[in-house]
N, C-alpha and C positions, 0 to 999 in steps of 0.2 A: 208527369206520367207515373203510373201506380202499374204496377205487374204486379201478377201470381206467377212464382216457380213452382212449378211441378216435377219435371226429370229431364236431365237432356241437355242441349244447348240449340240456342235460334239466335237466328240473323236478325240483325232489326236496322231496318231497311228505308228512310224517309223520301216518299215519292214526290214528282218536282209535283209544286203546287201546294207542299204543306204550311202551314201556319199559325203564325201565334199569332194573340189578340190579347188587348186588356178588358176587362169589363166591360167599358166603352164601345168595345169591337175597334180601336184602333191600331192596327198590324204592328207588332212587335218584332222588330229587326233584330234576328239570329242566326246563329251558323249553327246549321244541322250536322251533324257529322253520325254515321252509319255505323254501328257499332254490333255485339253481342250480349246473348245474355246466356248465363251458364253457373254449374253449380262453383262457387269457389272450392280452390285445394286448402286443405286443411294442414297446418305445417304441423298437430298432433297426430302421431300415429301408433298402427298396430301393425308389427312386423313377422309374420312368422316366416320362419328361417329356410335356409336352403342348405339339405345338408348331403352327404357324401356316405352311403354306406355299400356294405359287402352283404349278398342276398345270405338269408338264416342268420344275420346277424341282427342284432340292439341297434338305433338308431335314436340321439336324442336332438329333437329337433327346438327350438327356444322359438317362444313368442316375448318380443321385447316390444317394447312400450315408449314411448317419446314425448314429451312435452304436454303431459296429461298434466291439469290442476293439482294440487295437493290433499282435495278434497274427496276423490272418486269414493260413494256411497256402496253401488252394486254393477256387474260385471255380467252380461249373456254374451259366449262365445261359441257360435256356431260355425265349426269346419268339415267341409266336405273331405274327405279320402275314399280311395278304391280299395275296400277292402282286400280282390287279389292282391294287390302288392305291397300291401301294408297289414300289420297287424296291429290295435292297440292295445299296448300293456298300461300304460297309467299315466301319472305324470311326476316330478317330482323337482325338486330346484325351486319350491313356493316363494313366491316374495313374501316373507315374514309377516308383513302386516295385512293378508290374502290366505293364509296357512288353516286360521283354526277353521273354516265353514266353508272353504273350497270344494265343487263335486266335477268331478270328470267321469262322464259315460258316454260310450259307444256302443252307435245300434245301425245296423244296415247302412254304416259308411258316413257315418252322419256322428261327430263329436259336438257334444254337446258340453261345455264348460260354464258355470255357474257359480260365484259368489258374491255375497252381502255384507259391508259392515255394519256388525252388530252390536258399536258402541255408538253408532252413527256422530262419529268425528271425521270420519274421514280418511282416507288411506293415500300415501303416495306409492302410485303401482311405477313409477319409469326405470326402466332397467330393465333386468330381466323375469318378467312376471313368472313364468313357469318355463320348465321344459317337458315336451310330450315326450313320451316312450315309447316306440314302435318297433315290433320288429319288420325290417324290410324283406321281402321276399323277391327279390328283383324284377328282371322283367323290363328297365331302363328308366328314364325317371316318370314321377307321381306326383302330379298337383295335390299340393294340400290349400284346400280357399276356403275363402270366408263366405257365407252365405245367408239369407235372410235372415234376421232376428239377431244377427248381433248386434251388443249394441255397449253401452260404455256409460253410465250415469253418475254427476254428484251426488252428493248427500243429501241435498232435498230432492230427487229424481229427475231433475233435469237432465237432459242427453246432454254427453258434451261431443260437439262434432271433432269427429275423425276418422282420418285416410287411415285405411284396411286393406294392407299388400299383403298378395298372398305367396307362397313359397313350395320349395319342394323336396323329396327325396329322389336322390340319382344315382347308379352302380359307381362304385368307387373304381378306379382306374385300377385294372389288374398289376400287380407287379410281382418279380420271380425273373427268371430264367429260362427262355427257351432252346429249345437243342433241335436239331438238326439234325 
């Protein structure tokens, strides 16, 4: 049996009466068993962070990187944020071999991150690829997610598949002294 994935996950389901045959059409004796079908998880990932800040303060939040090839060519990272409660300042903490042609802009809440290698060798991004700079404005916490169009490719442009968690900024727990 031949499938197309497309999105999702299905049941696959053998109703009484199915069969196998050889050429011949003489019934071929097997155990059917009921199974799924679904996108596998990918043990490569993109992590970006969940971090902890005080409203009109800097927050730097890190996308780390996990068991990516040695090879990764060019980089699209597209992250949703709420501009109320986040502002972007930049980013900086470049993985070294990401630094010289890295571009980060944000426009109506929408980060858009971009780089190519332009020795086309190859780069190992695992660790900690960048860290974004925002200020938080509070307000409690703020999904920062990944959204269409990112994406992750070797050096000959091949995608390399990977799991993309997303993360967030949350009010830092007050501390001090209260009186009575």
């Amino acid at each position: 049996m031949k499938f197309m994935y497309l999105t999702g996950y299905c049941d696959l389901t053998f109703n009484y009466g199915t069969e196998f045959a050889e050429p011949d059409l003489t019934i071929v004796n097997v155990e059917l068993i009921n199974g799924s079908l679904g996108q596998a998880v990918s043990t490569t990932t993109a992590d970006i962070g969940e971090v902890l800040g005080n409203p009109g303060a800097e927050v730097l939040v890190p996308i780390d990187m996990t068991l990516f090839p040695l090879d990764v060519g060019a980089l699209t990272l597209n992250i949703n944020f709420d501009e109320v409660a986040l502002t972007f300042i930049g980013v900086q903490d470049v993985n070294p071999g990401c630094a010289g042609n890295l571009i980060a802009n944000a426009t109506g809440g929408l980060l858009t991150i971009g780089w190519f290698d332009n020795t086309l060798t190859g780069v190992d991004i695992n660790g900690t690829l960048l860290n974004m700079i925002f200020v938080y404005n509070g307000g409690g916490p703020t999904p920062l997610t990944f959204t269409a169009g990112t994406e992750i490719a070797d050096v000959t442009a091949t995608t390399i598949a990977a799991s993309y968690y997303d993360g967030e900024v949350d009010m830092a727990a007050a501390t001090g002294q209260i009186v009575i």
